[in-house]
C-alpha positions in Angstrom: -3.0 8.1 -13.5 -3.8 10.9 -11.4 -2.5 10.9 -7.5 -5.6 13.3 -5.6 -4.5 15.3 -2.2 -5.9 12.5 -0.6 -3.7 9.9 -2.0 -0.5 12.3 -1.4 -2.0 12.6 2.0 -2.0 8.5 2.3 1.8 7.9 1.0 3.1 10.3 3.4 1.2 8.9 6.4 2.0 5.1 5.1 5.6 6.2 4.9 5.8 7.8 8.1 4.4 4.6 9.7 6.9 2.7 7.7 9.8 4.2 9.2 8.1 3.9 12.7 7.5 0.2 11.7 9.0 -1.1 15.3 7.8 1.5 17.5 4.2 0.1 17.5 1.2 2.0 17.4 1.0 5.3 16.2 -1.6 8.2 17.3 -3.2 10.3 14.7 -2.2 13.4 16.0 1.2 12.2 16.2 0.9 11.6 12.4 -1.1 14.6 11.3 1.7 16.8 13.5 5.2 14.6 12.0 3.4 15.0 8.4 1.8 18.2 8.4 -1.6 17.3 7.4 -4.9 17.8 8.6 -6.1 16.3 11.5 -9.5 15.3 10.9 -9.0 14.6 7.1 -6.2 11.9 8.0 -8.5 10.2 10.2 -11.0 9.4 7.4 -7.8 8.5 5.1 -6.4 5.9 8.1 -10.0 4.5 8.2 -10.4 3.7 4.7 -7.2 2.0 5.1 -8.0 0.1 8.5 -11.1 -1.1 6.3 -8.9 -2.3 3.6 -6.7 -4.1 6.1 -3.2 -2.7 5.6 -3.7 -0.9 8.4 -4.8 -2.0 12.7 -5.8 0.1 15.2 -4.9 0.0 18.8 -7.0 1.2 21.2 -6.0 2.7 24.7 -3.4 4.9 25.9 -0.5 3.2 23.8 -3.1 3.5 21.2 -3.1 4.2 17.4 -2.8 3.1 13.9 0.0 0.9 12.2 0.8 -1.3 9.7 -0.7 -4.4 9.4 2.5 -6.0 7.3 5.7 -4.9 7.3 6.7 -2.0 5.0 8.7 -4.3 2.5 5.3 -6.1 1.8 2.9 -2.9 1.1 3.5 -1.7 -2.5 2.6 2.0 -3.6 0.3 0.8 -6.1 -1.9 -1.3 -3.4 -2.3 2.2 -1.5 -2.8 4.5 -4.7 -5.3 2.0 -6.1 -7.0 1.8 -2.6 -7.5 5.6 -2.5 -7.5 6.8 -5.7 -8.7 3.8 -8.2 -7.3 2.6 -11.5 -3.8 3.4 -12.1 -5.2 4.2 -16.4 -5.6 7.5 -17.2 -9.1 6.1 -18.3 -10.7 3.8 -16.1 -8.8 0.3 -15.6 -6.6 -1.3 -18.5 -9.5 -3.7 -19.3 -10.9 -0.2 -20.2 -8.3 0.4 -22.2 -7.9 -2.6 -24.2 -11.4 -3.0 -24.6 -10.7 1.0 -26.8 -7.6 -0.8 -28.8 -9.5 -3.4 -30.0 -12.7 -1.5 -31.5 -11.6 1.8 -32.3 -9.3 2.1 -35.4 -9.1 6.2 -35.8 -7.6 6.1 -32.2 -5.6 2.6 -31.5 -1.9 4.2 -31.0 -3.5 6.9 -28.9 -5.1 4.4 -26.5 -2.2 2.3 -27.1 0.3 4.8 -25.6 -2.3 5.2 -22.5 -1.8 1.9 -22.1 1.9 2.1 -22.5 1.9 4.4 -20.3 -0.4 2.7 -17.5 1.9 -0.2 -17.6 5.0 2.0 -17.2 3.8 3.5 -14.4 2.3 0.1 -12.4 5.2 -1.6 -13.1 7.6 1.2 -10.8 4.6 1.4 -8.6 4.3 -2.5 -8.1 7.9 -2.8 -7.6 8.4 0.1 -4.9 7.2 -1.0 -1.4 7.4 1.2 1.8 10.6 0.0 2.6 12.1 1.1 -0.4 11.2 4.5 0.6 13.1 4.3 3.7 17.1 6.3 3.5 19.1 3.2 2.9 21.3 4.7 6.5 18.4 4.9 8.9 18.4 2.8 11.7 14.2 2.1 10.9 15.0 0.8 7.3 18.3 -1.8 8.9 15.0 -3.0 11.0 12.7 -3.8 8.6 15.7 -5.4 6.2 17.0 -7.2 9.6 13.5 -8.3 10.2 12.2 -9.8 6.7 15.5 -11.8 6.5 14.7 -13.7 9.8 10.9 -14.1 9.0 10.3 -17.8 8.7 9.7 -19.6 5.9 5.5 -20.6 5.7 4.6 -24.1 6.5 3.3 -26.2 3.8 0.1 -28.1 5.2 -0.2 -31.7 3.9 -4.0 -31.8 2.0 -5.0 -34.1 4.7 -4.7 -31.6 7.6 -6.6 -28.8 5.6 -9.1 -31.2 4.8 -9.5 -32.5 8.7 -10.9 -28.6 9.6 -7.5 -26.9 10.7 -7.5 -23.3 9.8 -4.5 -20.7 9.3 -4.7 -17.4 11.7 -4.0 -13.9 10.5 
């Protein structure tokens, strides 16, 4: 797994909207100036991630970018894998499993890719945005307060998904 400028570039902005969760809308240039990265190159990075949907817009004077689910629901790995591809060192796991299975002379050496792979997807699946967030700061009490009070879903009867009604985002 290799993390490219760009993908830096995305954690820090992801994180810095994380621990602006509850303040809405964020502008660019407000990012770019907080994180210390280039303007114009953070605008293609938000946009790739608007299209992805873990990121809105807002337009208008209060407008910006922000997070389309809170921070404790956005894992690392969704946003590296978004940017950057593949957590493998070679192409996905399928890729690698696929080079376990046929090639003898070099089974333990795709086998510790692999190992390696799964090592790293595992801390990267299990760390979300809000785990990124000093434990202290007023931001990360937010989010925590917030997910605890977040209702429980409703389960539909079959009948009532069946009679047309339809969940909105």
């Amino acid at each position: 797994m290799r993390v490219s400028q760009k993908g830096l570039y995305a954690l820090q902005a992801m994180t810095m909207l994380a621990r602006r969760y509850q303040e809405g809308a964020i502008r660019i240039r407000d990012i770019a100036y907080d994180q210390n990265l280039p303007e114009k190159f953070l605008e293609l990075i938000l946009l790739e991630l608007k299209n992805a949907r873990v990121l809105e817009s807002v337009r208008g004077a209060k407008g910006g970018y922000r997070l389309r689910r809170a921070p404790a629901e956005i894992r690392l790995s969704e946003i590296i894998r978004l940017i950057d591809g593949p957590l493998a060192p070679f192409g996905d796991a399928e890729q690698l499993r696929s080079l376990i299975d046929r090639n003898d002379d070099h089974r333990a050496l795709y086998k510790v890719f692999l190992d390696v792979r799964d090592a790293a997807a595992k801390i990267l699946e299990g760390t979300s945005l809000a785990d990124l967030m000093p434990s202290g700061s007023p931001a990360a009490a937010k989010v925590r307060s917030a997910k605890k009070r977040r209702p429980q879903a409703t389960v539909l009867p079959m009948a009532a998904l069946a009679g047309g009604q339809q969940g909105h985002d």
